[in-house]
C-alpha positions in Angstrom: 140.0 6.5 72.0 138.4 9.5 71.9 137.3 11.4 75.5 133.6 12.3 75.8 132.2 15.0 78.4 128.5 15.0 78.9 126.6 17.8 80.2 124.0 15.9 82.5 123.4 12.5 84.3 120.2 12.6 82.1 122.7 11.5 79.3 124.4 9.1 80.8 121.2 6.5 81.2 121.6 3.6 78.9 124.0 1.7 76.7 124.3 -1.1 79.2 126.7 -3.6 79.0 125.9 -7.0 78.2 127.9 -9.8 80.3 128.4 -13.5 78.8 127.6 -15.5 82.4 130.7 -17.6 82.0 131.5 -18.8 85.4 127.8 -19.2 86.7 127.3 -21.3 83.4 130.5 -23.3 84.6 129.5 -23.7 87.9 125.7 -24.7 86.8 126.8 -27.5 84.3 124.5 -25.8 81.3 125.2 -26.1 77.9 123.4 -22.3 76.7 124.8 -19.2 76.5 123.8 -16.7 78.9 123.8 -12.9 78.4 123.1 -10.8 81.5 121.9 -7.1 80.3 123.7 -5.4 83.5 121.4 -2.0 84.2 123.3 -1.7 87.2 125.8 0.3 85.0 123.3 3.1 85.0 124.0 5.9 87.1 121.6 5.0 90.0 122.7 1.5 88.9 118.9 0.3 87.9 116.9 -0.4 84.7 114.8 2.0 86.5 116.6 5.1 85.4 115.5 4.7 81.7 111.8 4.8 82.8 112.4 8.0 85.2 113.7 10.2 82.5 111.4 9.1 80.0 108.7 9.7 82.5 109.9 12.8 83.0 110.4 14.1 79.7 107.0 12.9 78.3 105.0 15.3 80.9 107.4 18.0 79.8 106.7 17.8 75.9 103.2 17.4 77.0 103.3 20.5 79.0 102.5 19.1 82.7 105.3 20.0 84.5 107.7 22.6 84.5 110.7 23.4 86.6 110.0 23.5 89.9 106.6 22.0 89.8 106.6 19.2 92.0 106.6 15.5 90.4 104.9 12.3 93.0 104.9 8.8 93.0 104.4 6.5 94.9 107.6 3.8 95.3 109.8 3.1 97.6 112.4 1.1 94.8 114.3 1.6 91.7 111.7 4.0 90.5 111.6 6.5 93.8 115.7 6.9 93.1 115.3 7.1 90.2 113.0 9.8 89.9 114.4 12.1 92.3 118.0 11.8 90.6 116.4 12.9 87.6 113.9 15.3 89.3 117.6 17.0 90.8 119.2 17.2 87.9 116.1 19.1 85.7 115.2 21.5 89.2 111.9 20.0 90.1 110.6 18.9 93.5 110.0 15.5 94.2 107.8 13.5 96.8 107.5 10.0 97.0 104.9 8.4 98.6 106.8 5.3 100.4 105.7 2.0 102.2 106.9 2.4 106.1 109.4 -0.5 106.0 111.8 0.4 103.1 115.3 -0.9 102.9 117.7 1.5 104.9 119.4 2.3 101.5 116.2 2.8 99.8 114.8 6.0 102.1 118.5 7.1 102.7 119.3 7.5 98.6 116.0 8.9 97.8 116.6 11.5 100.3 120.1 12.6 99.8 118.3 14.1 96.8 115.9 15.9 98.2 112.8 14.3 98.0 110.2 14.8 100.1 109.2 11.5 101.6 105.8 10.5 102.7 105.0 7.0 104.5 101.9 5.5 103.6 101.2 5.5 107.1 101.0 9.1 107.7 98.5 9.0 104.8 94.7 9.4 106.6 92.8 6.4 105.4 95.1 5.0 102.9 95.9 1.8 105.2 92.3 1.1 105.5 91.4 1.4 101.7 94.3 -0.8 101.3 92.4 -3.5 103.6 89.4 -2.8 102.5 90.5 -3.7 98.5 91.9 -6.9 100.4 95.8 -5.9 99.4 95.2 -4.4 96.0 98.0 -2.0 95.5 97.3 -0.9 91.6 93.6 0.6 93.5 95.2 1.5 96.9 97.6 3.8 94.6 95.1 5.2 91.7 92.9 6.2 95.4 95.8 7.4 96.6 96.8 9.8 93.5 93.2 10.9 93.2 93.1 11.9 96.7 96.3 14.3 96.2 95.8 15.8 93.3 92.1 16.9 94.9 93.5 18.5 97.4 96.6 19.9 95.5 96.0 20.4 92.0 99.6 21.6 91.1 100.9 18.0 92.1 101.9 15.7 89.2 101.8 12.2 89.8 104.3 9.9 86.9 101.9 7.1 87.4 104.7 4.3 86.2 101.9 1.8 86.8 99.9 3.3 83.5 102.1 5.4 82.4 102.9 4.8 78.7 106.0 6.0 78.5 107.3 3.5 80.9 107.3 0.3 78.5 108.3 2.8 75.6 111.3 3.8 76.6 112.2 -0.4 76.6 111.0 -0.3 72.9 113.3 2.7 71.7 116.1 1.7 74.0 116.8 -1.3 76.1 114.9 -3.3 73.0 117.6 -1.7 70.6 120.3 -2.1 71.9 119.8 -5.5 73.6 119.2 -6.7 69.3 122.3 -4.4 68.5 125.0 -6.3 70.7 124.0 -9.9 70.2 123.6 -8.9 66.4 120.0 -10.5 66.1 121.4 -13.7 67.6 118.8 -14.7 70.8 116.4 -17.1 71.4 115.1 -16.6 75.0 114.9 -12.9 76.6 114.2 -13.4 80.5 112.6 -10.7 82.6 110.4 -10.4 86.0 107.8 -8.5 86.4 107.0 -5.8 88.2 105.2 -2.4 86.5 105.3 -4.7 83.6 107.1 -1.8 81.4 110.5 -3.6 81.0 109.2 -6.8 80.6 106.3 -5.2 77.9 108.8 -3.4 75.9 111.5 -5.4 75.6 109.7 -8.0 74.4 107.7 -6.3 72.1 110.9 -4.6 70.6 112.6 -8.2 70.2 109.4 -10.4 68.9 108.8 -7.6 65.8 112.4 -8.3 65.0 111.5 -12.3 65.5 109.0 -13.6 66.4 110.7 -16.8 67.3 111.8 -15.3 70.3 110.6 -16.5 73.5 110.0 -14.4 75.8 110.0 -15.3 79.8 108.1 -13.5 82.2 109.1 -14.4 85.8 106.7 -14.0 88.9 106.9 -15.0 92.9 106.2 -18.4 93.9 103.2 -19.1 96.1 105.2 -19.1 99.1 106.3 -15.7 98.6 103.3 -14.1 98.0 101.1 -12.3 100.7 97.9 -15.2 101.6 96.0 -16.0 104.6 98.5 -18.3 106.0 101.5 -15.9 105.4 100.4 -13.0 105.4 104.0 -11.2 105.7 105.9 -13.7 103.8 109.5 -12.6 102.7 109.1 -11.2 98.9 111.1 -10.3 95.6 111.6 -7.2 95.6 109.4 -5.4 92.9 108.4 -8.5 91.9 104.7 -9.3 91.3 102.5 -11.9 90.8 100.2 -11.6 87.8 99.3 -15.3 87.0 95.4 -16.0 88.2 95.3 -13.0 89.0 91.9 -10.8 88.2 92.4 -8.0 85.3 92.3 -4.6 88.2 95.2 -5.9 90.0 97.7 -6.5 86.8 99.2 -3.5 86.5 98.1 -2.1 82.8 101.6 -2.1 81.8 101.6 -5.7 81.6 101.0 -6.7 77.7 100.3 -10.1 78.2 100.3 -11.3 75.0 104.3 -10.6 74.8 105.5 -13.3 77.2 105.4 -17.0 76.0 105.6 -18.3 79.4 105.8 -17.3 83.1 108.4 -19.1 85.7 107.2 -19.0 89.5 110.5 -18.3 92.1 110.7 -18.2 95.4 112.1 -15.8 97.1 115.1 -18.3 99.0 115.7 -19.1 95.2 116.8 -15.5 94.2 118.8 -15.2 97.0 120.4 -18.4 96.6 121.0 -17.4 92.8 122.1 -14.1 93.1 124.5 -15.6 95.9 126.2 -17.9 93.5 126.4 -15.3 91.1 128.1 -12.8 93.2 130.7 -15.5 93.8 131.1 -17.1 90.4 131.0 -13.5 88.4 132.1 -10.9 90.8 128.9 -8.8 90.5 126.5 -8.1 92.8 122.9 -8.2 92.0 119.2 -7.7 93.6 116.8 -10.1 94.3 114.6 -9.9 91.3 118.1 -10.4 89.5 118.3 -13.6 91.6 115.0 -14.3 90.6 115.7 -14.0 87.0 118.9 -16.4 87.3 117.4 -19.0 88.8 114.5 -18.8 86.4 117.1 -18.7 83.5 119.1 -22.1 85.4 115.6 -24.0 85.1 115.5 -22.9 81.4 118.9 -23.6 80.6 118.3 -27.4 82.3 115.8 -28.4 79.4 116.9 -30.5 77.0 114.9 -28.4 74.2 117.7 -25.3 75.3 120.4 -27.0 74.8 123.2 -24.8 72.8 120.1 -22.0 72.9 121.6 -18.2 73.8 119.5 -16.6 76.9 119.4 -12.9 77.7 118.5 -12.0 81.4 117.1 -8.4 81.9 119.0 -8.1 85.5 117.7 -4.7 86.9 120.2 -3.7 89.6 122.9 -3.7 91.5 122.9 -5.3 94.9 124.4 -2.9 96.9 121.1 -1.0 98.0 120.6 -4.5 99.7 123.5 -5.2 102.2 121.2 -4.1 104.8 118.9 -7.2 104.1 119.0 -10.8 104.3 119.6 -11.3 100.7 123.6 -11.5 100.8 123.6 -12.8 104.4 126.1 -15.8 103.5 125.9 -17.0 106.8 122.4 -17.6 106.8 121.8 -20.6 104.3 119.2 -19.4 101.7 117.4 -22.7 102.3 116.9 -21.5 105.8 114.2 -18.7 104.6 112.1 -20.9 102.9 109.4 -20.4 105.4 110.8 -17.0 106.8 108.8 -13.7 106.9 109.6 -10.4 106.5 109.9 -7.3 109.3 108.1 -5.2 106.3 104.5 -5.7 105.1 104.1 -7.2 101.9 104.2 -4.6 100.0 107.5 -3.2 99.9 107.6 -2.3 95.7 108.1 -1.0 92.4 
């Protein structure tokens, strides 16, 4: 086989592996196929790679930002990494506008790469617009980004939330190559939501090749979403509910006329799934990956599946999460049913 050197980490986002879930079928009883898309083979080990360079890239050809300019967002995931990786490797700044209670692995990576980190806290009068919209973090953020770029004009703000190039990037690549490797041969695609993007153009990539493809949008469960009587409950990460919810607070990246249906998880039941998978396949996973398994287990259990083949979109690697409950095996996953979390509840994106 032939060695290939590559000039930039920009080149080596993509061409993900897909994984046939063999064991965790096993160990589950089903009678489907299941397909894991692992993004944790990118090189910040998220899907959320693919969406920073494309970001990226699209204010470039459209003449936004140049190098050294300084790119924003505001995230404190997948995204923030993601976006100061790429922000090092192409010589532009990069601040990220982050929620106070991050994941230790989170604030360290982003960083180690020079970003310039900002907690929402330090922010004058973000935390009481975001009480004031009653927990709306889509209009907490758009005040937020019109705020900054008053006061400093030459700051550029990627705006995942909107930004088009987000879901696009899912059409042209993950779409592709997800149709490429199972040769046309799927019926379900499974994905949470979060910005919406993956989920958006994944699906719209695979229903324009079929559209008897169904595809699965997954979303917290009641219990793990902020309310009066849990106000800090412990959450998905990046995961968001969209179902009853009114049309400000969907993120506009969400086309919902792509997903066929929408699976509710708690968040005990994405730890408890991505448990079992670390154990039955070797691989660790994040929570929204959990999410996506268990949701895939309660697809796989009806009786319309049976002999069906199910892709799972799982977004990342686990390791950025050894410093949370999530693979704390000696805490029973059942146990956090009604647990809350040291962050506030909006630890995202």
């Amino acid at each position: 086989m032939a060695a290939s050197i590559y000039n930039s980490v920009t080149e080596l986002i993509g061409q993900t592996p897909l994984l046939r879930l063999s064991r965790f079928s096993e160990q589950h009883g089903v009678r489907v196929e299941l397909l894991g898309k692992l993004e944790l083979f990118n090189p910040n080990h998220s899907v959320k790679d693919r969406v920073a360079l494309a970001m990226i890239e699209q204010a470039e050809r459209d003449g936004l930002i140049k190098p050294g300019d300084i790119i924003a967002e505001t995230t404190s995931g997948n995204t923030g990494i993601g976006v100061a990786s790429m922000a090092a490797a192409k010589g532009y700044r990069f601040r990220v506008y982050i929620n106070d209670f991050v994941s230790i692995e989170r604030s360290k990576i982003i960083q180690a790469f020079g970003a310039e980190v900002v907690p929402f806290s330090t922010v004058p009068g973000f935390a009481d617009y975001y009480e004031a919209s009653d927990g709306d973090f889509v209009a907490a953020t758009r005040w937020l980004v019109a705020r900054v770029t008053e006061a400093e004009p030459g700051v550029h703000f990627l705006q995942q939330l909107q930004n088009p190039a987000n879901p696009r990037v899912h059409e042209l690549t993950t779409g592709p190559e997800i149709w490429r490797d199972t040769q046309g041969k799927l019926d379900i695609f499974v994905a949470s939501v979060g910005t919406g993007g993956t989920l958006s153009g994944i699906g719209r990539y695979l229903k324009a090749q079929d559209p008897a493809i169904q595809v699965i949008a997954v979303e917290p469960g009641i219990g793990s979403q902020p309310g009066p009587q849990h106000p800090e409950p412990l959450e998905i990460t990046g995961v968001h509910a969209f179902s009853g919810q009114p049309p400000e607070r969907i993120p506009p990246n969400l086309d919902r006329a792509v997903y066929d249906e929408a699976i509710a998880v708690e968040t005990w039941q994405a730890y408890q799934a991505a448990r079992q998978f670390a154990l039955a396949e070797g691989i660790l996973v994040g929570d929204s990956s959990g999410a996506v398994l268990f949701a895939a287990q309660q697809l796989a259990a009806r009786p319309e599946n049976q002999g069906k083949r199910i892709v799972l979109l799982l977004a990342d690697g686990g390791v950025n999460y050894l410093s949370t409950r999530l693979f704390s095996h000696d805490q029973p996953a059942e146990s956090l049913k009604a647990a809350t979390a040291v962050q506030t509840s909006q630890q995202l994106l």
